[in-house]
N, C-alpha and C positions, 0 to 999 in steps of 0.2 A: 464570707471568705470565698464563696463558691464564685462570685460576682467578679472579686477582685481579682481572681486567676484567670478569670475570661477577657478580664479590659485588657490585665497585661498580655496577655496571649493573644490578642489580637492585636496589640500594639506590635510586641516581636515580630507578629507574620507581616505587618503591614514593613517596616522598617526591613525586613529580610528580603523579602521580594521587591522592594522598590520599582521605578516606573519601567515601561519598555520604549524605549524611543529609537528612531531609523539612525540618529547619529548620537554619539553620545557626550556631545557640547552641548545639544539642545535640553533646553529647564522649559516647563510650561505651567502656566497657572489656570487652571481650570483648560479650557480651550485654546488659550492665548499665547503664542512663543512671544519669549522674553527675546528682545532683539540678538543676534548674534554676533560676538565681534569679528572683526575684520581680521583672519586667521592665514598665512601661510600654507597653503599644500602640497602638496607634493608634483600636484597638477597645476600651480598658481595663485592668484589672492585676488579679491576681491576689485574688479577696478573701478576709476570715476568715472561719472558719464561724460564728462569734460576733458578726459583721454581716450577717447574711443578714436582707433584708427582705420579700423574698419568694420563695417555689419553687412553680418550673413542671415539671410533667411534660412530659415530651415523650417520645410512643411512636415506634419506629424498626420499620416491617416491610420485610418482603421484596418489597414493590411499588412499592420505593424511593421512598418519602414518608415525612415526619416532619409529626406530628396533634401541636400546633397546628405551622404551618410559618413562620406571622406573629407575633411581639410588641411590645410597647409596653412601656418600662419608663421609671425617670424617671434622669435623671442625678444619680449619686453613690448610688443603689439597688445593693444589692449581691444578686445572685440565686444561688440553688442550683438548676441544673438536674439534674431525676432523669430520668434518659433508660433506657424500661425497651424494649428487645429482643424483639419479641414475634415475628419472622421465625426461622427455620432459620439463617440467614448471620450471620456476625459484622458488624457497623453499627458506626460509630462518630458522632461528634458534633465536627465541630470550627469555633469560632469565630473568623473574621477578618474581612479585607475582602476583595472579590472576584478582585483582584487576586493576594495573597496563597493565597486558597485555589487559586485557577489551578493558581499555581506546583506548590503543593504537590498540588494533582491530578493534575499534569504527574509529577511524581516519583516519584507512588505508581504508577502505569501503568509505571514504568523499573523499581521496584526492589517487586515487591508485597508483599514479607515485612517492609520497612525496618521499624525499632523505632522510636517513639520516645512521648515523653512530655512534655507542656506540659502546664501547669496549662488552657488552654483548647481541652481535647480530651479526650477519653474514648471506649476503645475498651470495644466492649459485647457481649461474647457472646452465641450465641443463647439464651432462658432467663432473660437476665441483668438486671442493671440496672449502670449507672455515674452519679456523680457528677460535676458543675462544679462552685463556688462562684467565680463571677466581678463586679466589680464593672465595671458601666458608671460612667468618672465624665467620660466626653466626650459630646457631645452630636453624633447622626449616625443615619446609617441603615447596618447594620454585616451582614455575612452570616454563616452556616452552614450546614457539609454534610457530607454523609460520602464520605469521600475515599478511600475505598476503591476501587481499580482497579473502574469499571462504573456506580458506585454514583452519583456524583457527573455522570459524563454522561448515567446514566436520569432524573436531575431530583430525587435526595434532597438537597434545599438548603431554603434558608426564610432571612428577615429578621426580623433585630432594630432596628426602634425605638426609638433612645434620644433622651428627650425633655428640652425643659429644666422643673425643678419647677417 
């Protein structure tokens, strides 16, 4: 009896607490994000590499700034951002609103190894380079940062401009 109050009770807490993830679309299995779909935000959706109309470099060092940190794009522009790592630390890039990135700054400081994967994010090794391909098709003033526990409260952030054509 004593056995079977233990499996369920651990059953309850495992089912109560459920997982902690940076966004809460993402499902993972073991280590592996299940693909994510192509979702609407409030910053934009997901674009093809086959509409890109134009790409920005964007360099990420370790004095926690992103050169350019400001843009201007026009709405319904579909951009490839190349984001090249020229710091020792791993950088990332992630696109939302400020609010949203909050949150998700908030989480990455709880949990600093979490995984995860959106089409408007890119983690970038040092060395390295990563890719976006995101379409603005709302019209606002929309953030980015890397969210990386430290990285995000030393001030690596920067705004996007999206205009109407």
């Amino acid at each position: 009896m004593f056995r079977i109050s233990m499996v369920i009770a651990g059953m309850v807490t495992c089912v109560a607490m459920g997982p902690a993830f940076a966004h809460g679309e993402e499902r993972y299995v073991g280590k592996v994000a299940k693909a994510a779909a192509k979702e609407q935000q409030a910053w934009g959706i997901a674009g093809n590499a086959d509409e890109v109309s134009q790409t920005v470099e964007i360099r990420m060092s370790d004095t926690m700034r992103f050169k350019p940190d400001r843009l201007t794009v026009r709405v319904g522009e579909t951009v490839r951002f190349v984001m090249l790592n020229e710091g020792r630390l791993m950088h990332e890039l992630v696109i939302g609103s400020k609010p949203v990135l909050d949150r998700h700054a908030e989480l990455m400081r709880k949990f600093p190894n979490m995984e995860h994967d959106e089409p408007y994010m890119a983690h970038v090794a040092p060395g390295r380079r990563g890719e976006i391909v995101w379409k603005f098709n709302r019209a606002g003033e929309f953030d980015f940062g890397c969210l990386i526990a430290g990285h995000y409260e030393s001030g690596m952030v920067g705004k996007v401009k999206v205009v109407a054509s």
